[in-house]
KEDREN-279220 format. One line per field, with one value per residue: x, y, z of N, C-alpha, C, O in turn; residue in one letter; residue number from 1. Coordinates in Angstrom, 2 decimals, always signed. Atoms other than C-alpha are relative to their C-alpha. Example, Ala and Ser with C-alpha at 12.3 -4.5 7.8 and 13.67 -1.06 7.14 Angstrom:
% KEDREN-279220
n.X: c(+0.89  -0.82) $
n.Y: c(-1.19  -1.19) $
n.Z: c(+0.00  -0.06) $
ca.X: c(+12.30  +13.67) $
ca.Y: c(-4.50  -1.06) $
ca.Z: c(+7.80  +7.14) $
c.X: c(+0.90  -0.77) $
c.Y: c(+1.20  +1.09) $
c.Z: c(+0.00  +0.73) $
o.X: c(+1.94  -0.26) $
o.Y: c(+1.18  +2.20) $
o.Z: c(+0.66  +0.90) $
type: c(a  s) $
seq: c(1  2) $
//
This chain:
% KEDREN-279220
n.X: c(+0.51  -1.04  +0.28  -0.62  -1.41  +0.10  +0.76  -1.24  -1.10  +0.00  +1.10  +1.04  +0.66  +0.15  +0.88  +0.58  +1.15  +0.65  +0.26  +0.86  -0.12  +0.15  -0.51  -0.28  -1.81  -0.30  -1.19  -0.31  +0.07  +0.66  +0.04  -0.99  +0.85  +1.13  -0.11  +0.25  +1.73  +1.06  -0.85  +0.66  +1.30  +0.76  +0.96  +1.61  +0.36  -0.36  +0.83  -0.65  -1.05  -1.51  +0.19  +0.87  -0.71  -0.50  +0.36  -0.30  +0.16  +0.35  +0.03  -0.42  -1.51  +0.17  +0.11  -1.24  -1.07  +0.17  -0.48  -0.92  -0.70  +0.48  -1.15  -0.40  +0.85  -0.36  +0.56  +1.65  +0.15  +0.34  +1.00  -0.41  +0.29  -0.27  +1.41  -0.18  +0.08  +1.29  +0.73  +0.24  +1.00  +1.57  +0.28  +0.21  +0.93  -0.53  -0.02  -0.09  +0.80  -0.38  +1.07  +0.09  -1.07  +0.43  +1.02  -0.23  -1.17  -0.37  -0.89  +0.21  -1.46  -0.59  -0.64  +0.45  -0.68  +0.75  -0.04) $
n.Y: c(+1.34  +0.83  +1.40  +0.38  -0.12  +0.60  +1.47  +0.85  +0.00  +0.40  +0.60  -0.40  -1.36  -0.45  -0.46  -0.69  -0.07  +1.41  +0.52  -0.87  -1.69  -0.53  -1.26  -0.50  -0.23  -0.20  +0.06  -1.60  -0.79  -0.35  -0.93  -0.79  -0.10  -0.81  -1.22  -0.29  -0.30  -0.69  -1.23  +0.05  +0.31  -1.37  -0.77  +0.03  +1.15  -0.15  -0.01  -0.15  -0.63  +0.43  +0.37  +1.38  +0.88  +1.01  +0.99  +0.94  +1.33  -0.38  +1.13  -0.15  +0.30  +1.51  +0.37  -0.43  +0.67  +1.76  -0.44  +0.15  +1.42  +0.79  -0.11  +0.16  +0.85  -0.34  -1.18  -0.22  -1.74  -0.44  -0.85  -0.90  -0.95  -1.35  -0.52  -0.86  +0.01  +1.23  -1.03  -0.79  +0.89  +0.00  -1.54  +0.13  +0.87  +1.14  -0.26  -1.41  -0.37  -1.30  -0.24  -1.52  +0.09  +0.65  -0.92  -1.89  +0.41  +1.69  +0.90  +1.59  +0.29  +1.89  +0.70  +0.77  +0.89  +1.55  +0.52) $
n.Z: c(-0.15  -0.33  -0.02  +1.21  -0.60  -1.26  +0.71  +0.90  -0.64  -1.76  +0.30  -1.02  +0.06  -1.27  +0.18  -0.71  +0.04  -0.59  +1.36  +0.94  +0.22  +1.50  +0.21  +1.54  +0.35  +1.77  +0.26  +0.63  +1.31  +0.35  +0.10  +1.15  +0.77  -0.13  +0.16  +1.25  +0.52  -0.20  +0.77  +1.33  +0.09  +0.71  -1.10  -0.02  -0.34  -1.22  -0.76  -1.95  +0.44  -0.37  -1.06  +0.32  -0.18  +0.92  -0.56  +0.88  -0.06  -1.44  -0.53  -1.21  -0.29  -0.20  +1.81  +0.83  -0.76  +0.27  +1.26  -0.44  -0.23  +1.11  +0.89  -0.79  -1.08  -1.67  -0.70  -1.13  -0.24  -1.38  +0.39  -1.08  +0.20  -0.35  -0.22  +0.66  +2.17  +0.32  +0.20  +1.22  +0.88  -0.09  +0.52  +1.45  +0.61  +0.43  +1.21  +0.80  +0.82  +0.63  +0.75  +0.25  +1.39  +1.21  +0.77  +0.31  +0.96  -0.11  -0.68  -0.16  -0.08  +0.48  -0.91  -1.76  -0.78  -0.36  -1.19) $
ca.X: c(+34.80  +37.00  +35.46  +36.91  +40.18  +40.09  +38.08  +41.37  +43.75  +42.64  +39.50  +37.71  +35.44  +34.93  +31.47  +30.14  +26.66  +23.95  +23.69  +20.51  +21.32  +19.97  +22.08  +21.46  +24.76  +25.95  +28.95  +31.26  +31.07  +27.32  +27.36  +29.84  +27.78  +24.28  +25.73  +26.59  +23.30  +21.59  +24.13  +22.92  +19.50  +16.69  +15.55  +12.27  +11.87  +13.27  +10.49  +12.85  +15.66  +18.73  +17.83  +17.02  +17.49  +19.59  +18.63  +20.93  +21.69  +20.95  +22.20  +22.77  +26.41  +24.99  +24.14  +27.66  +29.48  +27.46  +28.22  +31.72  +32.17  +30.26  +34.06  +35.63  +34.88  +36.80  +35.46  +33.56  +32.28  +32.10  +29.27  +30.86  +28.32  +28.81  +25.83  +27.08  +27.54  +24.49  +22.47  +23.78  +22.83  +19.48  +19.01  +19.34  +16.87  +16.71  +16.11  +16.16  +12.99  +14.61  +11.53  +11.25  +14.99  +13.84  +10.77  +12.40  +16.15  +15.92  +17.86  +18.93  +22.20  +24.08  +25.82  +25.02  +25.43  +23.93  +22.70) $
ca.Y: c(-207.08  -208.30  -211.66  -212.63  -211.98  -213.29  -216.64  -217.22  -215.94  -217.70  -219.50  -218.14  -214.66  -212.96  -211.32  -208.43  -208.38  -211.15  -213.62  -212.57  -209.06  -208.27  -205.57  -204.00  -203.94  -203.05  -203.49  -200.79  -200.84  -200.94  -198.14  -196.19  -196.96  -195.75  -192.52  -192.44  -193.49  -191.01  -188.28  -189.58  -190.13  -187.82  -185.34  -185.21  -188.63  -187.67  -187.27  -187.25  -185.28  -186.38  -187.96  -192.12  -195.00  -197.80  -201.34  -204.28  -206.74  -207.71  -210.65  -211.53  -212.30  -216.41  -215.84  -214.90  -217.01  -220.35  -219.02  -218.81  -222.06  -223.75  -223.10  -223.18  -226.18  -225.49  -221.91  -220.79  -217.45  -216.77  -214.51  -211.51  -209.37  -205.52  -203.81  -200.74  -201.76  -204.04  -200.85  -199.09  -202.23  -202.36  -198.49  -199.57  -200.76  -204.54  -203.54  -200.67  -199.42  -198.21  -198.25  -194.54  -195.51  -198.30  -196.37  -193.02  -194.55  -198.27  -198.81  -202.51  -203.98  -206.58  -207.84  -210.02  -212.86  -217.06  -217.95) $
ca.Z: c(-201.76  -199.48  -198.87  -202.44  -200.95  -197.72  -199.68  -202.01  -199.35  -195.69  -196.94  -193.84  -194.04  -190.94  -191.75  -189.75  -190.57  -190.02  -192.64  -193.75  -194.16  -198.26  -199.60  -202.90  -204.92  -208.72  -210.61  -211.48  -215.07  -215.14  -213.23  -215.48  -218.24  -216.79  -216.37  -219.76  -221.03  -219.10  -220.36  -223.62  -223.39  -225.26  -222.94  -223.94  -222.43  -218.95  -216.45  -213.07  -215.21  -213.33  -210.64  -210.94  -209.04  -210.48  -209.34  -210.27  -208.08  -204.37  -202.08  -198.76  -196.98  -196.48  -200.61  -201.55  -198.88  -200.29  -204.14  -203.10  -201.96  -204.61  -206.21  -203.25  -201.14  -197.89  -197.48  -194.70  -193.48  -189.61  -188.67  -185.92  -185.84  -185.16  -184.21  -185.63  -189.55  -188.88  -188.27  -191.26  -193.15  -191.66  -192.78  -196.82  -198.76  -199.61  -203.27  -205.63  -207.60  -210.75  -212.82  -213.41  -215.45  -217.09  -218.54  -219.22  -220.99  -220.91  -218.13  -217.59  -215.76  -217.62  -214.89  -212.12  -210.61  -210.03  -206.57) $
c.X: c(+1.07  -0.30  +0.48  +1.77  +0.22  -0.32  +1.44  +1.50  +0.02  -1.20  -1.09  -0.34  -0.40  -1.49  -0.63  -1.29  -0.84  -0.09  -0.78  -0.32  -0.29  +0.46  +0.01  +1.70  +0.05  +1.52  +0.42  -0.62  -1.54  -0.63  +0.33  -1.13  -1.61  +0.12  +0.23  -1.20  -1.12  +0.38  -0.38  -0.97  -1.27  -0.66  -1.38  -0.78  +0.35  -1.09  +0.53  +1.55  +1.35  +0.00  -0.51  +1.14  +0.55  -0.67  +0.94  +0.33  -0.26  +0.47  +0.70  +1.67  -0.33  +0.29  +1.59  +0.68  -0.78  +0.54  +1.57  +0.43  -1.03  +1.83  +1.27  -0.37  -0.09  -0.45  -0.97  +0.39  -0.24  -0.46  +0.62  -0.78  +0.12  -1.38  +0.30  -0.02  -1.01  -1.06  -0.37  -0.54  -1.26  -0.11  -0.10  -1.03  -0.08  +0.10  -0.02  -1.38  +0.57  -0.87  -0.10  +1.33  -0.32  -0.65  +1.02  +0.97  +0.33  +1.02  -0.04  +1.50  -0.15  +0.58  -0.96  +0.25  -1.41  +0.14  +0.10) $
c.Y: c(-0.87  -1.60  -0.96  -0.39  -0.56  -1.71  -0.32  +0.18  -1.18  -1.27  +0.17  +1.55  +0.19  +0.55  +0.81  +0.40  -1.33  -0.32  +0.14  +1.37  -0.16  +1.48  +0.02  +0.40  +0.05  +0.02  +0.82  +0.37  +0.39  +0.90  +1.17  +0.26  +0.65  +1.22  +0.58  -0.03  +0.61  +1.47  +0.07  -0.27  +1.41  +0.32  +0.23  -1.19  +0.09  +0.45  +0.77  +0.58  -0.47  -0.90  -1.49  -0.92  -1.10  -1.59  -0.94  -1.45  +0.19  -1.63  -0.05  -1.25  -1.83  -0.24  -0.04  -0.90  -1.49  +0.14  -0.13  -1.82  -1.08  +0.16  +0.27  -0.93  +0.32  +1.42  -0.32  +1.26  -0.06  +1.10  +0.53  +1.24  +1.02  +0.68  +1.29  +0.23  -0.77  +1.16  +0.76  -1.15  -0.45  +1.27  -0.03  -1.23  -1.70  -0.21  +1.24  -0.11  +0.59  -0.30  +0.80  -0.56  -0.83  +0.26  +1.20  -0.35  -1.29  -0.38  -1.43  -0.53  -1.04  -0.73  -0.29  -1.12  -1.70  -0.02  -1.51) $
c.Z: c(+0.66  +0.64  -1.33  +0.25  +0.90  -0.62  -0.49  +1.03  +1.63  -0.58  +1.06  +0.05  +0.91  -0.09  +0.91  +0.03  -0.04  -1.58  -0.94  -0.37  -1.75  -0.04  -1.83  -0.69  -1.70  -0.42  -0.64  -1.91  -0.44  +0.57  -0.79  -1.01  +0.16  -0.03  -1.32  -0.94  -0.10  -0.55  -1.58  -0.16  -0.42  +0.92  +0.42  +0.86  +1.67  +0.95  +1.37  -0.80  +0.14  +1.24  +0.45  +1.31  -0.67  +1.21  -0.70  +0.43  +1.37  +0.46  +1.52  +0.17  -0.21  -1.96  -0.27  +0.32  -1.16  -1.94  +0.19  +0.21  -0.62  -0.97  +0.72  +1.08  +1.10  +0.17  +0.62  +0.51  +1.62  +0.25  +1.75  -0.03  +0.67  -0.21  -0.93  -1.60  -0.42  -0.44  -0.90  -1.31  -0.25  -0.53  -1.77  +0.16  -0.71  -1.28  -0.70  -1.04  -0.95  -1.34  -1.29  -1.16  -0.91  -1.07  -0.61  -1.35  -0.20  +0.94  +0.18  +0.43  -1.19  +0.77  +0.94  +0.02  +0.25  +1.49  +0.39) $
o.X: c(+1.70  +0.63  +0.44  +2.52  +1.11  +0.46  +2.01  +2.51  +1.02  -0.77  -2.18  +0.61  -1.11  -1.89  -1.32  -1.55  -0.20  -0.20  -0.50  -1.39  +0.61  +0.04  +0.59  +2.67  -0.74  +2.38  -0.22  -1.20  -1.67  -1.76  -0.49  -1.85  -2.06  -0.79  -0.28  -1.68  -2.06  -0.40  -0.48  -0.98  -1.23  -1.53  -1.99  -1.96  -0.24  -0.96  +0.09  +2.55  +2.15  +1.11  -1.46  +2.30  -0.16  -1.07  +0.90  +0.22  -0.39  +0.14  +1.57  +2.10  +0.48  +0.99  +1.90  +1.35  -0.06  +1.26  +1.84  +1.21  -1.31  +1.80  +2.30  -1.10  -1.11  -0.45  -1.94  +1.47  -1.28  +0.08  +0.60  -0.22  +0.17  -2.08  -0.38  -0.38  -1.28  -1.60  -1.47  -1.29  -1.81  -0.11  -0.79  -1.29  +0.66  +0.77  -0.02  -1.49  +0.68  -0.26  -0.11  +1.06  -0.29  -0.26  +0.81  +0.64  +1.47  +1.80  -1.11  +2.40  -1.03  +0.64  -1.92  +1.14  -2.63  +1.21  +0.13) $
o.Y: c(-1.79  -2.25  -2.18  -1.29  -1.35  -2.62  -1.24  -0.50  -1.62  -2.41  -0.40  +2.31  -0.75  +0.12  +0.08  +1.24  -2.39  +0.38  +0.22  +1.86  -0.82  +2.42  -0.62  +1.03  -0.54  +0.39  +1.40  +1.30  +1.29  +1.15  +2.04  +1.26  +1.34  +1.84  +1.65  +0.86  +0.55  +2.35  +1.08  -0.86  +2.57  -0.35  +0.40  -1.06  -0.76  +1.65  +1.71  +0.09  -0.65  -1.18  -1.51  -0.79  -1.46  -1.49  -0.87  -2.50  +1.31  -2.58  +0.72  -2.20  -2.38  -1.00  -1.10  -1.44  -2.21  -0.77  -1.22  -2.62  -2.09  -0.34  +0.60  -0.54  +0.55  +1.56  -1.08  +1.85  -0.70  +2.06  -0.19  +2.30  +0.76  +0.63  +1.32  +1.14  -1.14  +1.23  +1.23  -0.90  -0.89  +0.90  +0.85  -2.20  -1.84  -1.19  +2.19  -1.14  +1.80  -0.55  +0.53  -0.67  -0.52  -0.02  +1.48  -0.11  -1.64  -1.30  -2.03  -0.36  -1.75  -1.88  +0.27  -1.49  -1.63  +0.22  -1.83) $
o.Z: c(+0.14  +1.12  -1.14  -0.13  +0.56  -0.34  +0.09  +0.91  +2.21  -0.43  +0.96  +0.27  +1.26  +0.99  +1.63  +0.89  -0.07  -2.59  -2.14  -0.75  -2.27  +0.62  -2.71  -0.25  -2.44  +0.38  -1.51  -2.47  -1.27  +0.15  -1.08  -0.99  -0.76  -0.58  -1.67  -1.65  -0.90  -0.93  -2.28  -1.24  +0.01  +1.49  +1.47  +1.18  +2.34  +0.74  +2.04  -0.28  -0.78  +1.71  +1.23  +1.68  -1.61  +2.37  -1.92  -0.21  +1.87  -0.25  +1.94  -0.49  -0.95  -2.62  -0.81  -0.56  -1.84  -2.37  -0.32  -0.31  +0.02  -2.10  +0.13  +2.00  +1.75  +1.40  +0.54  +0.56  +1.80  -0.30  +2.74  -0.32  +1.87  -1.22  -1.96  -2.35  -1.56  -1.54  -1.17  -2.26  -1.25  -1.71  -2.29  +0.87  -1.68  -1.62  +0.07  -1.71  -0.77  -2.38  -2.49  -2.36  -2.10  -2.21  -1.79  -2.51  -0.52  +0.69  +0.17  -0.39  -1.69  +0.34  +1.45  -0.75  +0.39  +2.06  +1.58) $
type: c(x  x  x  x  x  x  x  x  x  x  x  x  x  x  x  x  x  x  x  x  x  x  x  x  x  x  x  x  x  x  x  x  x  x  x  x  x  x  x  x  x  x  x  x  x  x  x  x  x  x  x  x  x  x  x  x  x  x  x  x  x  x  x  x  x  x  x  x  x  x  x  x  x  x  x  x  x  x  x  x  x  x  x  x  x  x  x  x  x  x  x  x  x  x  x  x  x  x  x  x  x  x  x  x  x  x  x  x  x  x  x  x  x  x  x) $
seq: c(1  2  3  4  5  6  7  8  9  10  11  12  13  14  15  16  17  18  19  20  21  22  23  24  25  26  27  28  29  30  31  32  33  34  35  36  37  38  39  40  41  42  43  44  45  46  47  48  49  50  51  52  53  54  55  56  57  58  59  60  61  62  63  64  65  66  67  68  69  70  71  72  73  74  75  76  77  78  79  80  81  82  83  84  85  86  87  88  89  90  91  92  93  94  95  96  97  98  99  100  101  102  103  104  105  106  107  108  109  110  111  112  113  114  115) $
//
């Protein structure tokens, strides 16, 4: 997350993808933890065995940059886009279906985030 860094170090974020790019995103630990849950979860209840999507959070570079400088006044993000990491950003999904986990082991992040 180097816009966090860049925000407290320069106060200006270079951004290589278009502002409204939506990118699904999760935070480590409630990844960590899903894997444990599903490592512990009663088999009988498993449907898709090993195999789930997680869903937990999703926001675009404009979302983060204006979040950001809600606590940072002087930040600002400059938008350089690169066709190349735009592409692979167009290629993901703007959200995650993780349904199938919710149903099966109660999946549920705890983390996330105010827009």
């Amino acid at each position: 997350m180097d816009i966090f860094r860049q925000a407290l170090q320069h106060g200006v974020y270079t951004c290589y993808l278009r502002a409204d790019a939506r990118l699904p995103m999760m935070y480590m630990p409630d990844a960590i933890r899903a894997m444990i849950e599903l490592m512990e979860a009663d088999p009988s209840r498993l449907v898709h065995r090993n195999a789930y999507n997680l869903g937990a959070l999703d926001f675009t570079p404009a979302e983060i940059g204006a979040a950001i400088k809600k606590r940072l006044p002087a930040f600002h993000i400059e938008y350089a886009i690169d066709p190349r990491r735009q592409a692979i950003a167009d290629s993901w999904p703007e959200s995650i279906d993780d349904s199938a986990a919710r149903e099966e082991w109660h999946w549920a992040p705890r983390y996330g985030w105010t827009r």
